[in-house]
C-alpha positions as CSV (number, residue, x, y, z in Angstrom):
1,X,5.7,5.4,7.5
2,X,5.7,7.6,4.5
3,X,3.1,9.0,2.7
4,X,3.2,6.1,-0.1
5,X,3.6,3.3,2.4
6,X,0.3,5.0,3.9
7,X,-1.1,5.3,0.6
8,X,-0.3,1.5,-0.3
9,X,-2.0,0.4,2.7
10,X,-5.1,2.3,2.4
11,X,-5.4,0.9,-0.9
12,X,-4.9,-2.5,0.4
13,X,-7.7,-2.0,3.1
14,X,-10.3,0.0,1.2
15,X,-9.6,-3.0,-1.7
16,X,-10.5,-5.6,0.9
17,X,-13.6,-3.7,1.9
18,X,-15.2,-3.3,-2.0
19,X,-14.7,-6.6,-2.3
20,X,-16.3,-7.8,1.0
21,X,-19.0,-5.3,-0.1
22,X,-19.3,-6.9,-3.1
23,X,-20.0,-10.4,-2.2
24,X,-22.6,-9.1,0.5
25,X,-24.7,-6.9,-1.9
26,X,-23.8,-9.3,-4.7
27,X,-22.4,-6.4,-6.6
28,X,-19.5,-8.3,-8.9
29,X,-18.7,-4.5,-10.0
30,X,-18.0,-3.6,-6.4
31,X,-16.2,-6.4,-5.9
32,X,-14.0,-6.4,-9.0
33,X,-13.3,-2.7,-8.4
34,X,-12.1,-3.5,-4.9
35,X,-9.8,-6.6,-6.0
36,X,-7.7,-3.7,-8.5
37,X,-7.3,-1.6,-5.8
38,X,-6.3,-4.6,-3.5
39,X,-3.9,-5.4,-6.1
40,X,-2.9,-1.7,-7.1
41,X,-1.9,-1.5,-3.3
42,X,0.1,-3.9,-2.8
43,X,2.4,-3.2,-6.5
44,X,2.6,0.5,-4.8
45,X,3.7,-1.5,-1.4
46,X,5.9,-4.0,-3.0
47,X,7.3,-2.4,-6.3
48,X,7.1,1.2,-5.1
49,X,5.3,2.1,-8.2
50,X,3.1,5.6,-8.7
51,X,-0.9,5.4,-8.2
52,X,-1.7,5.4,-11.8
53,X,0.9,2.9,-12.4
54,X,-0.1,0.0,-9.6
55,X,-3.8,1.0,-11.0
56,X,-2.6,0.2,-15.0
57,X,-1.1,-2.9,-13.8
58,X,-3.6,-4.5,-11.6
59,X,-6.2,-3.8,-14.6
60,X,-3.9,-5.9,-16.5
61,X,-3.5,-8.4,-13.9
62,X,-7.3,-8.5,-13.9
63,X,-7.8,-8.7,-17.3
64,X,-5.3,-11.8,-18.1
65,X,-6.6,-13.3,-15.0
């Protein structure tokens, strides 16, 4: 797997984590922090787009959400 592919999926997985973290300590920052990078992860995975890219874009997402 490449480096980006690794990247993407770390992303992904850390993501997944803040949020689960989020719920548990009732931290909506945590959790809304983890959902971008969720999101950023999988735009790097399925759009092949740079870090600060997938990162603009899933702040948008989040925002019109």
């Amino acid at each position: 797997m490449s480096e980006s592919g690794q990247s993407a999926k770390w992303d992904k997985i850390a993501g997944q984590l803040k949020e689960k973290w989020g719920v548990v300590a009732n931290d909506l920052s945590a959790y809304e922090q983890g959902e971008v990078q969720r999101i950023a992860g999988l735009l790097k995975e399925q759009k092949g787009l740079s870090d600060e890219d997938a990162r603009r874009e899933a702040e948008r997402i989040m925002r019109n959400s």
